[in-house]
C-alpha positions, 0 to 999 in steps of 0.5 A, a space after each residue: 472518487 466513485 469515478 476513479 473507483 469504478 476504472 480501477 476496480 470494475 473490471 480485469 484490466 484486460 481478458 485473458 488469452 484465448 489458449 488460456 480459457 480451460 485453466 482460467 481461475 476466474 471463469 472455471 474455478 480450476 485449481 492453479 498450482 502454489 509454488 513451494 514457500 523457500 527461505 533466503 538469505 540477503 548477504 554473506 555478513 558483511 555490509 558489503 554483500 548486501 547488494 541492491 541486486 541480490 535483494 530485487 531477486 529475491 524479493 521478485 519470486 518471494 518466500 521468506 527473506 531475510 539479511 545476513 548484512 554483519 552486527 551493525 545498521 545497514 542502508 541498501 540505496 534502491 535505484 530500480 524498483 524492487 517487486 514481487 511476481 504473482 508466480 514463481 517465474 513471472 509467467 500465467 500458469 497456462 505458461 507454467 507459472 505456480 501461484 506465490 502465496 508469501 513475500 515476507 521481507 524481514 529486516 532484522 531491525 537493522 535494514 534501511 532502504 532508501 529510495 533516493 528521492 527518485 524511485 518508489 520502493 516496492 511494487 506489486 500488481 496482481 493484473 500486472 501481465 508481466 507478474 503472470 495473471 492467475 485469471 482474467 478476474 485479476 483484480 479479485 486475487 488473494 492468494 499472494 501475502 506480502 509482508 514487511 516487518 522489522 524494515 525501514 523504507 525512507 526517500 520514496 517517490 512514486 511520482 512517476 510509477 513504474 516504467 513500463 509497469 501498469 499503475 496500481 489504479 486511481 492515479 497511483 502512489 505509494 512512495 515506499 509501498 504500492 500494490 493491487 490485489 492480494 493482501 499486505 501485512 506491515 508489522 514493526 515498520 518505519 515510514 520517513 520521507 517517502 513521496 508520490 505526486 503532489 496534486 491528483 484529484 484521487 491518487 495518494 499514499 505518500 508512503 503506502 498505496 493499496 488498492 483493491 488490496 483484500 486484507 490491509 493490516 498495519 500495526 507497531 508502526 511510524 510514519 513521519 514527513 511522507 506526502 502525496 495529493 492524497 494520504 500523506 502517509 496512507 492511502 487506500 481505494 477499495 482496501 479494508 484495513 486493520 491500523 493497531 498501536 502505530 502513528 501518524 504524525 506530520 505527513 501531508 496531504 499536499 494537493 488543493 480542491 478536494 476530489 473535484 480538483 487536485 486532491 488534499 485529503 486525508 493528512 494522515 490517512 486516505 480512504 475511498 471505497 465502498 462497503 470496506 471498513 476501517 479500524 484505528 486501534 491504539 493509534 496517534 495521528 497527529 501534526 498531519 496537514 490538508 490542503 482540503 479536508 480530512 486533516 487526520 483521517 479522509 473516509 468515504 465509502 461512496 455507497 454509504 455501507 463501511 464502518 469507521 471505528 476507533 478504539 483507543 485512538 488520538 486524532 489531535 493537532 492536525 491542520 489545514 482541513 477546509 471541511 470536516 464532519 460535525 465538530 471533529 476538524 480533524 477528520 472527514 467521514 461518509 459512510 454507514 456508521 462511525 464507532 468511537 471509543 475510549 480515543 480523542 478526535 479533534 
C-alpha cells in the first residue's frame, strides 16, 4: 500500500515546461486566473434532445448543468467517457487557459447514465496534461469542485481506464467516478452495478476512485452491486472523506490475497492513506463482500496519523473477511484513533 501511495502521490506526474516557469502556481505562487462559472442546459424538452454529445461538452468545460429531457425519467447511454477539464479550454494557463473552480451535474432526479458495461462514466485528473495543468505541483490542486447530485450512474466499468488518458494513481478504478486532485461532492446520488478490475493489489472503486482528492464528501446516497479488487463500492488513496446518511449494501471487493497479492479489501469502503480522516455518519454498510479483509470498511493510514469515526452508523452482515480488527469481522483498521459512537459494527 505505502508503495502505490508513494507513486501516486509523491511527486508531479512530470515538471512543468520550461517557457512556463514565470506563471507556475506550484513554484512562484502566481495567481492563475478563474474562468467565469456559466449555466447549461442539456436538452430542449424532449428525451430525444438529450444526446450523449451534448452532455460530454458540457460537462468538458464545467459550470452548472442541468437537463431539459421532458416530464419523464430519462437514460443517456455513455459510450465515451464524459470528463471535466482543469480550464476553461483544456490548455495550461501559459497557454491561456483559466482555472474551473465548478462542474456541478444536476439530474433532476430524473437522469439515468449508463455506462453499458464497457466504459467508465466520469473522468477527472488535475495532472492530467491534456485537462491543462494549473502548475508543476499538479497533485496539489484544489481549486476545481465537482459535484454530482440528483443522478443515477449504473454499468460502469473502468477496468481499462481511459484511452490515451493518465490513471488517477495506484492502479485506478472508478466505474462510475474517477478523479485526482481537486475536491468531489456526491449529494442524493444512486450507484448500481458499476465495475473496475477484479484483482489488483491497490486499484479499487467499484463505483468511486479518488485519490488525492482534497475534500471527499458523500451524503443521502446508494450504492448496490458495484465491485472492483478493492472497494466494491468506494475506494480512496490519500482522499479525506465525509460519508453522512447513505448505504452501502451488497457491493464487492472481488480480488484475493490482501494488498501483497490481488487485492479483496474493503467490501464497502477502501481507504489507504495517511494522516487523512474518514467519517461515516448516519450510514448502513451492509451485505458487502471481501476476498480478504475489511468486509465493511478497509482503513490503513500507513503512518498511523488518521482517525476513523462513526457516528450513528450500522456496519452489519458483511462477509467473506479472512482478517479484522479486534472483535469487529466486519471492519479492518490501522491508524491513530478509531471513534464509535451511538453505530453498530459486527
Amino acid at each position: 500500500m505505502a508503495a502505490a501511495l508513494a507513486l501516486a502521490l509523491g511527486a508531479a506526474v512530470n515538471a512543468a515546461p520550461a517557457d512556463a516557469a514565470s506563471v507556475d502556481t506550484g513554484a512562484l505562487g502566481v495567481a492563475v486566473a478563474t474562468a467565469p462559472v456559466k449555466t447549461k442546459v442539456v436538452g430542449t424538452g424532449t428525451p430525444a434532445s438529450c444526446t450523449e454529445k451534448k452532455l460530454y461538452a458540457a460537462v468538458r468545460t464545467g459550470g452548472k448543468i442541468k437537463f431539459n429531457c421532458g416530464p419523464n425519467p430519462v437514460t443517456i447511454k455513455i459510450t465515451k467517457t464524459l470528463r471535466t477539464c482543469n480550464t476553461h479550454n483544456c490548455k495550461h494557463p501559459w497557454q491561456g487557459g483559466k482555472a474551473l473552480t465548478v462542474m456541478t451535474l444536476d439530474g433532476g432526479n430524473k437522469v439515468t447514465l449508463d455506462g453499458g458495461g464497457k466504459v467508465g462514466i466520469f473522468y477527472a485528473n488535475s495532472c492530467e496534461q491534456t485537462f491543462g495543468w494549473l502548475s508543476s505541483s499538479c497533485q496539489n490542486d484544489k481549486t476545481l469542485t465537482i459535484t454530482f447530485k440528483n443522478i443515477t450512474f449504473v454499468n460502469g466499468n473502468a477496468t481499462k481506464g481511459v484511452p490515451k488518458k493518465a490513471s488517477v494513481g495506484g492502479g485506478g478504478g472508478g466505474g462510475a467516478i474517477a478523479m485526482r486532485g481537486n475536491k468531489l461532492v456526491v449529494s442524493n446520488v444512486t450507484f448500481k452495478s458499476n465495475k473496475c478490475v477484479k484483482a489488483h493489489s491497490d486499484a479499487g472503486g467499484g463505483a468511486i476512485r479518488v485519490v488525492g482528492v482534497k475534500s471527499v464528501k458523500i451524503k443521502n446516497s446508494t450504492f448496490t452491486s458495484n465491485k472492483c479488487a478493492n472497494g466494491g463500492a468506494i475506494s480512496s488513496l490519500q482522499s479525506p472523506m465525509t460519508i453522512t446518511d447513505s448505504k452501502i449494501t451488497s457491493n464487492t471487493a472481488t480480488g484475493t490475497g490482501a494488498s501483497s497479492g490481488k487485492g479483496g479489501n474493503g467490501g464497502g469502503v477502501y481507504f489507504d492513506g495517511t494522516n487523512q480522516n474518514v467519517t461515516i455518519s448516519g450510514t448502513t454498510i451492509s451485505k458487502n463482500k471481501v476476498g480478504a479483509g475489511g468486509s465493511g470498511v478497509f482503513y490503513v493510514s500507513n503512518n498511523k496519523t488518521g482517525t476513523l469515526t462513526f457516528t450513528n452508523s450500522k456496519v452489519t452482515s458483511n462477509t467473506g473477511e479472512k482478517f479484522w480488527t479486534g472483535k469487529r469481522k466486519d471492519l479492518f483498521f490501522i491508524g491513530k484513533k478509531l471513534v464509535v459512537t451511538k453505530s453498530t459494527i459486527n
